[in-house]
N, C-alpha and C positions, 0 to 999 in steps of 0.2 A: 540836638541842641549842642553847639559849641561850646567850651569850655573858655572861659576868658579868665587870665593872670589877674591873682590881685596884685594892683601896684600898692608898694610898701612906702611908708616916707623918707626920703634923701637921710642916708645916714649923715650926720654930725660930727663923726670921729671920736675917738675915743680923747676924753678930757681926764689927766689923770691927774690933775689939778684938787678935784673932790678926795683923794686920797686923804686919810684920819679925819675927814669932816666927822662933828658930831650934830645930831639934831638932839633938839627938845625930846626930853624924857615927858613916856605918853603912861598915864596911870586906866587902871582896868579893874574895874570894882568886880569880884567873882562872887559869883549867885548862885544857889544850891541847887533852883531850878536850870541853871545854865551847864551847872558838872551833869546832872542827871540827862540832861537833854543829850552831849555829847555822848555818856558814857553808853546810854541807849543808842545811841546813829552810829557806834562803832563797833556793837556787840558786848560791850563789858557788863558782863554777870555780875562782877566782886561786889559784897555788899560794901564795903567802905566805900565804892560809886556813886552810891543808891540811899544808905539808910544812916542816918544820923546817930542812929543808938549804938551800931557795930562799929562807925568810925570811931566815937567817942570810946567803948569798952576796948580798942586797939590801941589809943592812945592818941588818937588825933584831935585836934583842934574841932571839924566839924567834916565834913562829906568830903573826901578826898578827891581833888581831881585828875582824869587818867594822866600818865606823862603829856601826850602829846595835845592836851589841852591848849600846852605853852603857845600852840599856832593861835588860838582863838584870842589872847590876852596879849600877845607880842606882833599881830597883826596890823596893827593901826599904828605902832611906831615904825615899824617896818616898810608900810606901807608907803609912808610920807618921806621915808628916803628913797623909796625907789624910783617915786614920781617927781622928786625934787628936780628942776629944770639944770640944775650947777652940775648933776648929773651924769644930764645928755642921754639917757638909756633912749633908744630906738623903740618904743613898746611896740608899735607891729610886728617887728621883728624879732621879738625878747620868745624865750623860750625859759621854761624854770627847768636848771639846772641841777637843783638839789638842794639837801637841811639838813645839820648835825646839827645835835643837840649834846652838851652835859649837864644832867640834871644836878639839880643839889636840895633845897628841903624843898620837902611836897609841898603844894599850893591844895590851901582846903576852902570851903564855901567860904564866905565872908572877908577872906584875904583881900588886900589893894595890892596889886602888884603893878613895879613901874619898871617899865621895859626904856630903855636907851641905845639905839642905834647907832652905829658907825660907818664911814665906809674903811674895810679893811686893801681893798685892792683890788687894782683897774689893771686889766693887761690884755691883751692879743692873742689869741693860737690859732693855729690851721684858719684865718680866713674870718675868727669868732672871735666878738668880746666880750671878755667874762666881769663879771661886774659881782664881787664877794663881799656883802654885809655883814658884819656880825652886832650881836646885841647881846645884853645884861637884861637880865630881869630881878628886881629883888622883891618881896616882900614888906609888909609896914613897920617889919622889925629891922631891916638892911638886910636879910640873909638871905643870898643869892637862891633864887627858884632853879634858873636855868640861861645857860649859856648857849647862844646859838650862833651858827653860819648858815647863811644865804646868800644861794650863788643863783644868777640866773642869765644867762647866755643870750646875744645876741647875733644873728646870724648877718653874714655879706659886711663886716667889716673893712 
């Protein structure tokens, strides 16, 4: 059996027009059930993951969520800029690049955390266009969770 090319969609060029767009601030209700489900799918033993009573006798609010939860709750604001048409991202051809993060207060069950996306910067290298988000996340009190960048590469530019 032959192997046949997928054809990818006509790139668009890079528009770097979208440069400091911001979208709608996307809010993400956290659920105790929802820490616990991650903290399990990821291997985390620590009870402040799991049990409500060792969160609380640590000093937290209610079940801690691991760091990298931030992806489950800043997903959906993220999401809607990547896809945004003002854009242009080539998604056939998109490849994920990478994610820093700076954490700042833990995110515990019952938090509302509202994440806001940007786009930080459209540019060119080697033949690829890189396309770098970043976003805010706070908390119901304004106190930043976590600060993130998202790059994600498009290839045959």
């Amino acid at each position: 059996m032959a192997l046949v090319p997928i054809q990818s969609a006509p790139f668009m060029g890079l528009n770097r027009d979208a440069i400091g767009k911001q979208w709608p601030p996307v809010s993400y209700q956290v659920g105790v059930e929802k820490v616990r489900e991650y903290a399990r799918a990821v291997g985390e033993t620590n009870p402040l993951f799991h049990d409500r009573e060792a969160a609380l006798a640590a000093g937290f609010r209610d079940v801690v969520a691991p760091p990298m939860f931030c992806v489950v709750y800043s997903a959906p604001a993220i999401g809607a800029a990547v896809l945004d048409p003002e854009v242009g991202i080539n998604m056939p051809a998109m490849v994920h690049g990478g994610q820093e993060f700076q954490w700042g207060e833990p995110v515990c069950a019952s938090d509302v955390i509202t994440t806001t996306p940007q786009m930080a910067d459209i540019y060119e290298k080697a033949g690829r266009g890189f396309y770098v988000f970043t976003s805010e996340s706070t908390n119901q009190n304004g106190a930043l969770t976590v600060r993130g960048t998202w790059t994600n590469i498009v290839r045959g530019v």
